[in-house]
N, CA, C and O of each residue as an XYZ file, in Angstrom:
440
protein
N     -11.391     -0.795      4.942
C     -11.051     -1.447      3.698
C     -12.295     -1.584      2.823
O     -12.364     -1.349      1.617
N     -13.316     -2.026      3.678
C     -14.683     -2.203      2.838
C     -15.164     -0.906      2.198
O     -15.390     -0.764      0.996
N     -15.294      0.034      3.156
C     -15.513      1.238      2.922
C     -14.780      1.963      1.441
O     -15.405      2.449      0.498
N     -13.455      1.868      1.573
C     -12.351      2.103      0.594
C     -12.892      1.892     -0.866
O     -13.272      2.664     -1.747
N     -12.746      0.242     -0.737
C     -13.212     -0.382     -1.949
C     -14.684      0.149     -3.109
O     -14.794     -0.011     -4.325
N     -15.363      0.613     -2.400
C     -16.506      0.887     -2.689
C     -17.036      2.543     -2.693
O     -18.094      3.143     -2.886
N     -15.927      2.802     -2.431
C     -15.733      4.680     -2.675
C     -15.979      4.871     -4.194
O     -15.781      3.899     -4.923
N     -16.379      6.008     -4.715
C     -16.800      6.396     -6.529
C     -15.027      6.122     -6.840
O     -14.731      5.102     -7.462
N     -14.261      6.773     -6.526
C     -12.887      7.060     -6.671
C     -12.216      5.784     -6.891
O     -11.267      5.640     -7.661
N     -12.674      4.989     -6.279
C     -11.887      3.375     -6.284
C     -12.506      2.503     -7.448
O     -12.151      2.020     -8.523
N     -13.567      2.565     -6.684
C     -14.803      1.690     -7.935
C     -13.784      1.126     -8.642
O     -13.142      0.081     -8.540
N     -13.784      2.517     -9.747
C     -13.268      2.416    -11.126
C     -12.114      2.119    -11.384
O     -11.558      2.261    -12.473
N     -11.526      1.552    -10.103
C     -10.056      1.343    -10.540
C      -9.499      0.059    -10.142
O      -8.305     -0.163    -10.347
N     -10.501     -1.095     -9.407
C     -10.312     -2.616     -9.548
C     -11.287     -2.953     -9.969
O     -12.338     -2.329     -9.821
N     -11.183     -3.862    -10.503
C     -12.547     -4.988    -11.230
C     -13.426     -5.651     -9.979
O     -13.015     -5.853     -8.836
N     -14.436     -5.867    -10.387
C     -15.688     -5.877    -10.104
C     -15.476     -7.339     -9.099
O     -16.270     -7.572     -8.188
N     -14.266     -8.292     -9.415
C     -14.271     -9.528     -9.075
C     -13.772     -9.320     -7.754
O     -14.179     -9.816     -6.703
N     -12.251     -8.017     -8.071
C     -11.185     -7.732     -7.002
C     -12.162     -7.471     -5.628
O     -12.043     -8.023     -4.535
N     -13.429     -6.183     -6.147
C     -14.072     -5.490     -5.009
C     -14.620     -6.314     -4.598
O     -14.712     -6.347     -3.371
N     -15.203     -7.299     -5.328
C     -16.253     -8.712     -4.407
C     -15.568     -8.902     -2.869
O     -15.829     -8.570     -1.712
N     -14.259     -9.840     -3.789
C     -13.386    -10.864     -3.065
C     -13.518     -9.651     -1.859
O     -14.382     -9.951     -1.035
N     -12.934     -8.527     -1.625
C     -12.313     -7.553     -0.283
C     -14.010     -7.604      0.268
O     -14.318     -8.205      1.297
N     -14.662     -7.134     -0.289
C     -15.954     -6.830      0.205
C     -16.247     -8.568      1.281
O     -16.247     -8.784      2.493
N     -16.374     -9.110      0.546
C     -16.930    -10.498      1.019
C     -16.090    -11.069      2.182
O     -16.659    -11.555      3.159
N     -14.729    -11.016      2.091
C     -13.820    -10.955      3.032
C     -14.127    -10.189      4.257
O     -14.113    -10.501      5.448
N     -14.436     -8.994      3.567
C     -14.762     -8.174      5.130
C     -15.648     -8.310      6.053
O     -15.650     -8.007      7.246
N     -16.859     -9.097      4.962
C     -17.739     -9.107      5.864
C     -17.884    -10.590      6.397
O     -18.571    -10.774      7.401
N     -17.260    -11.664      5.762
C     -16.962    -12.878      6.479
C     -16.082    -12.552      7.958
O     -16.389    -13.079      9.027
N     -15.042    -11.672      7.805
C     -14.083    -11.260      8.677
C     -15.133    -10.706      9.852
O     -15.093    -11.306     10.926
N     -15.978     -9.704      9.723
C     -16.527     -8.635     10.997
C     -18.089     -9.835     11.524
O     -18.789     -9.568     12.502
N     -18.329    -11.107     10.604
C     -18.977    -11.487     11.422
C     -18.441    -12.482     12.035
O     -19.178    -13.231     12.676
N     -16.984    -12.730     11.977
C     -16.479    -13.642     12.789
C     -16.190    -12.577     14.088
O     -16.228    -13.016     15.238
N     -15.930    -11.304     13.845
C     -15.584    -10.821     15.185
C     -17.083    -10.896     15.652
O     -17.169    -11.366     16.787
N     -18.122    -10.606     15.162
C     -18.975    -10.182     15.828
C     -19.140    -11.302     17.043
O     -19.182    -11.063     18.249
N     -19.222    -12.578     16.391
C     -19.707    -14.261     17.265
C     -18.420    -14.801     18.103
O     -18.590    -15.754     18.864
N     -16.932    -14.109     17.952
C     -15.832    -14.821     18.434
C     -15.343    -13.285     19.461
O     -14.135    -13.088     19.597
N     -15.896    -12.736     19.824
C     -15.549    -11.489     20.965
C     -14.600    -12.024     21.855
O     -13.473    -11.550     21.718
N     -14.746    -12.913     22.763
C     -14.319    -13.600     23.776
C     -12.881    -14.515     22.887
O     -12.143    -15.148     23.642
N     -12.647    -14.542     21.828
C     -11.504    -15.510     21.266
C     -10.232    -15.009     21.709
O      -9.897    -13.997     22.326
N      -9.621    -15.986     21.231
C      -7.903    -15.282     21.905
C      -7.080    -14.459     21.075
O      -7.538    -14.368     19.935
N      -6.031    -13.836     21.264
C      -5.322    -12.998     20.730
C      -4.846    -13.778     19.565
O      -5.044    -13.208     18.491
N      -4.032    -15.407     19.473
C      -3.754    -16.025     17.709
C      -5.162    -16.143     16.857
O      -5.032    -16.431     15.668
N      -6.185    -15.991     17.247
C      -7.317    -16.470     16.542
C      -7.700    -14.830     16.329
O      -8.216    -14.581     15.240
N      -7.608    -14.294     16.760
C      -7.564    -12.753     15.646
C      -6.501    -12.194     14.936
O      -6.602    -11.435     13.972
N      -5.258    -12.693     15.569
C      -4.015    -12.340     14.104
C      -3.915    -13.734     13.105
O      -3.493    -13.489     11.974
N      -4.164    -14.786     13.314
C      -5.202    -15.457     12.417
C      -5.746    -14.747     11.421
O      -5.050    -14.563     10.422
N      -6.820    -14.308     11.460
C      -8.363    -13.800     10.532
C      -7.619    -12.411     10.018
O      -7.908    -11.888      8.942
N      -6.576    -11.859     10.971
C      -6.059    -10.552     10.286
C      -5.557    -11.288      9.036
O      -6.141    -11.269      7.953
N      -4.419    -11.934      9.297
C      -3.315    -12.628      8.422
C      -4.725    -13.225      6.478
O      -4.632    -13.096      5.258
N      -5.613    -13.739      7.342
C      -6.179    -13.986      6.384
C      -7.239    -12.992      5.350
O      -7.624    -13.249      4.210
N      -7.537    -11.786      6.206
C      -8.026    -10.775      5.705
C      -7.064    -10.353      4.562
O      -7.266    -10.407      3.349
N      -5.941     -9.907      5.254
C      -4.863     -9.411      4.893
C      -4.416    -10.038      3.530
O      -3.972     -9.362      2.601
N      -4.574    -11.377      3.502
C      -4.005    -12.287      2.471
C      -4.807    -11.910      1.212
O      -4.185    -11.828      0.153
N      -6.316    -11.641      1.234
C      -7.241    -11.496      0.085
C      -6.763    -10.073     -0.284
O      -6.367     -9.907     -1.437
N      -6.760     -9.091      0.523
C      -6.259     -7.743      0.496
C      -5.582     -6.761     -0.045
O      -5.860     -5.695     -0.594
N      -4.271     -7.568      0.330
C      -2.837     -7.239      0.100
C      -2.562     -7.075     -1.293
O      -2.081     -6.073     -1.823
N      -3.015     -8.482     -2.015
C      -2.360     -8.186     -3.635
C      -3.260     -7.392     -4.764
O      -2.972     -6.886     -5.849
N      -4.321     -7.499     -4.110
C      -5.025     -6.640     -4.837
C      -5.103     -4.951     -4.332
O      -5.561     -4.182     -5.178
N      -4.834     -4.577     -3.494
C      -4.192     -3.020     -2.914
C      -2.802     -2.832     -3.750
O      -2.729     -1.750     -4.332
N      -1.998     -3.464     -3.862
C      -0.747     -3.818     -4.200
C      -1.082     -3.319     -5.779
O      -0.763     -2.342     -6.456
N      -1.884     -4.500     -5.986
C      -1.849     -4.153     -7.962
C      -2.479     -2.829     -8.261
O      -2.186     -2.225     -9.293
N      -3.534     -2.249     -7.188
C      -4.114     -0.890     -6.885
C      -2.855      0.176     -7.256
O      -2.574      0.756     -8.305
N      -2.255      0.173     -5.981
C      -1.446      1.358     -6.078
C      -0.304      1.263     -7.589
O      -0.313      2.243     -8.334
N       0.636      0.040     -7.950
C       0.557      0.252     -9.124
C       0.321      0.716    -10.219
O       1.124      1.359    -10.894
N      -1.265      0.331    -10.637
C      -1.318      0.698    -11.854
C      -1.677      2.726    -11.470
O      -1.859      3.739    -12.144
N      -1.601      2.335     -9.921
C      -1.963      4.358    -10.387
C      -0.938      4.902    -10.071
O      -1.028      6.043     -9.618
N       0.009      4.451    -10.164
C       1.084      5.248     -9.571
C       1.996      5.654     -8.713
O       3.092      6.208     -8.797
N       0.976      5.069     -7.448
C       1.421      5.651     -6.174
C      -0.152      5.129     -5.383
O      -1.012      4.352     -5.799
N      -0.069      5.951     -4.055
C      -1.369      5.754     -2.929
C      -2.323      6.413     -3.518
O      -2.108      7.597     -3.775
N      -3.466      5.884     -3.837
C      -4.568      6.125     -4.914
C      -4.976      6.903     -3.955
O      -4.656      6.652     -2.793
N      -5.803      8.053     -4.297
C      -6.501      9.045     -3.805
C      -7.868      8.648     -2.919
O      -8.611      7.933     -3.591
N      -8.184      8.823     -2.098
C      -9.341      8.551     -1.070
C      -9.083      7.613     -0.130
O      -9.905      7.354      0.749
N      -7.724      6.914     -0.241
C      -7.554      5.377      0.539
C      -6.665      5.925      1.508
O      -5.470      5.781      1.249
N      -7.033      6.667      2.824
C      -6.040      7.253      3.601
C      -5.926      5.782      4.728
O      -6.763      5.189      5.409
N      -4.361      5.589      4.477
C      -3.976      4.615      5.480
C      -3.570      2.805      4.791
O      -2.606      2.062      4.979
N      -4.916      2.656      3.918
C      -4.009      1.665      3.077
C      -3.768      0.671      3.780
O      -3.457      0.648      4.970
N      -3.970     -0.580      2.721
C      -3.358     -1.843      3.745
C      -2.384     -2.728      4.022
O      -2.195     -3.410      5.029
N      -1.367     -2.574      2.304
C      -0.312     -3.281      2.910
C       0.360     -2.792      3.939
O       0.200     -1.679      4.440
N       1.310     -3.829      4.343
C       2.092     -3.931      5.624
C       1.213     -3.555      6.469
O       1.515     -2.741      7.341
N      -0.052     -4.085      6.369
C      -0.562     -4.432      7.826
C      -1.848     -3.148      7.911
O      -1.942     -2.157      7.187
N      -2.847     -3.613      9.170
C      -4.019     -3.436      8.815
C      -3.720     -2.069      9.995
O      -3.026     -2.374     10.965
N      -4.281     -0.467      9.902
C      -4.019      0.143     11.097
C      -4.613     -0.012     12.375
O      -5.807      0.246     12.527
N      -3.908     -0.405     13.302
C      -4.036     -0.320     15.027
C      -4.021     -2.374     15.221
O      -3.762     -3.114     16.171
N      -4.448     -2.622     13.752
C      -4.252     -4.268     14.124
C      -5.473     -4.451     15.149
O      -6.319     -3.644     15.532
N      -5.229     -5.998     15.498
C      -6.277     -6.220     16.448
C      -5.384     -6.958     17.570
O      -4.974     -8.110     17.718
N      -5.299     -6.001     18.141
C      -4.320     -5.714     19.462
C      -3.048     -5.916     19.612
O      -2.551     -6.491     20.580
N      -2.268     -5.323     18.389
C      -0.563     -5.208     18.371
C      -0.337     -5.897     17.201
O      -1.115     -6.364     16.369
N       1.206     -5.874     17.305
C       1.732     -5.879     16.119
C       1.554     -7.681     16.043
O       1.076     -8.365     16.948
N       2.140     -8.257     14.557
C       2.273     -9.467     14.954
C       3.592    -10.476     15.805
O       4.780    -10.492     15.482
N       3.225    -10.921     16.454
C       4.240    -11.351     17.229
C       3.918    -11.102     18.522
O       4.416    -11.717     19.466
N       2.775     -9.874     18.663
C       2.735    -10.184     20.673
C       3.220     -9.047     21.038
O       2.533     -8.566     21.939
N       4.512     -8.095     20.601
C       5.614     -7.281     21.502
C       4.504     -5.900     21.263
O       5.053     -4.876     20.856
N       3.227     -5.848     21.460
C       2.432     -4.392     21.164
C       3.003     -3.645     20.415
O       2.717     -2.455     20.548
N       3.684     -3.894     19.698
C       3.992     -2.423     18.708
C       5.129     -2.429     18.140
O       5.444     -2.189     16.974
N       6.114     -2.901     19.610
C       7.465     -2.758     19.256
C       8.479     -4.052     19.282
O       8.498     -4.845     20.223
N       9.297     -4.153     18.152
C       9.705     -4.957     17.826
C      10.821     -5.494     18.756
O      11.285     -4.645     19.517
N      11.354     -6.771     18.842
C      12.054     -7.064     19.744
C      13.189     -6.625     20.149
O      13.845     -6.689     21.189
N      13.304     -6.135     19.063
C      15.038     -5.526     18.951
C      14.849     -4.524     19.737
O      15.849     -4.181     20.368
N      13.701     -3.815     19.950
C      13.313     -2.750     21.096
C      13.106     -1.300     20.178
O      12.959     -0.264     20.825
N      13.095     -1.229     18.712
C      12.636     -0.439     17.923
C      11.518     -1.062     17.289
O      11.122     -2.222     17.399
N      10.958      0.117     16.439
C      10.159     -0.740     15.289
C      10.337     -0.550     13.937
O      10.985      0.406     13.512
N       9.885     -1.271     13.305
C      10.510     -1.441     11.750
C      10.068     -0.762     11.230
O      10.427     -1.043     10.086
N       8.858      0.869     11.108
C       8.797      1.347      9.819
C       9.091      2.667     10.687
O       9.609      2.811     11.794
N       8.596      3.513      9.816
C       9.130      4.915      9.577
C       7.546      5.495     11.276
O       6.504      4.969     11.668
N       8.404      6.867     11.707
C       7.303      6.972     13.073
C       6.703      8.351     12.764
O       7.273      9.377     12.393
N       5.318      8.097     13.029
C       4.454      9.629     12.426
C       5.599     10.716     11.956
O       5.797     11.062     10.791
N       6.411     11.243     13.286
C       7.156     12.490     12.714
C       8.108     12.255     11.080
O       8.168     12.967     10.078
N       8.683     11.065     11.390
C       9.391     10.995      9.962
C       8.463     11.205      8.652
O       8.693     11.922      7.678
N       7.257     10.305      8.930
C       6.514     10.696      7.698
C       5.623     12.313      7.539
O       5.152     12.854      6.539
N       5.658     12.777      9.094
C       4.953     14.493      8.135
C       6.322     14.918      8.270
O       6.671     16.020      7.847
């Protein structure tokens, strides 16, 4: 995400305040992993949820105004961050209770 934000390609396409907030987030976020290694599984979908929260609407207003999935941002963050930090939310690793999962599965999307 940090990475993303700060690509030539992106730069120019949120304000300077948007890239702070993600930037600053991220790195509040990776030095909590760095000092909380040993924490439990709610106290990292926690910090996701809250990553996620700064994230989300500003990716959101991203893809918007361009159209679609802006160019260089492979993977993207709404609906959730990829691989998560250790499963989906809720605990069931991946798969949802109903015993499927709710989005679309590699093959559907190539």
């Amino acid at each position: 995400m940090k990475s993303s934000v700060e690509d030539e390609k992106i730069k120019d396409k949120i304000t300077e305040d948007d890239r702070k907030k993600i930037v600053d987030k991220c790195k509040e976020t990776i030095d909590w992993l760095d000092h909380n290694q040993t924490a439990e599984k709610d106290e990292f979908e926690h910090m996701q949820k809250e990553l996620e929260a700064v994230c989300s609407p500003i990716i959101t207003k991203l893809y918007q105004s361009a159209g679609g999935v802006p160019e260089g941002m492979p993977g993207g963050m709404p609906g959730g961050m990829p691989g998560g930090f250790g499963g989906a939310p809720g605990g069931a690793g991946g798969a949802s209770q109903e015993g499927g999962s709710a989005g679309p599965t590699i093959e559907e999307v190539d």
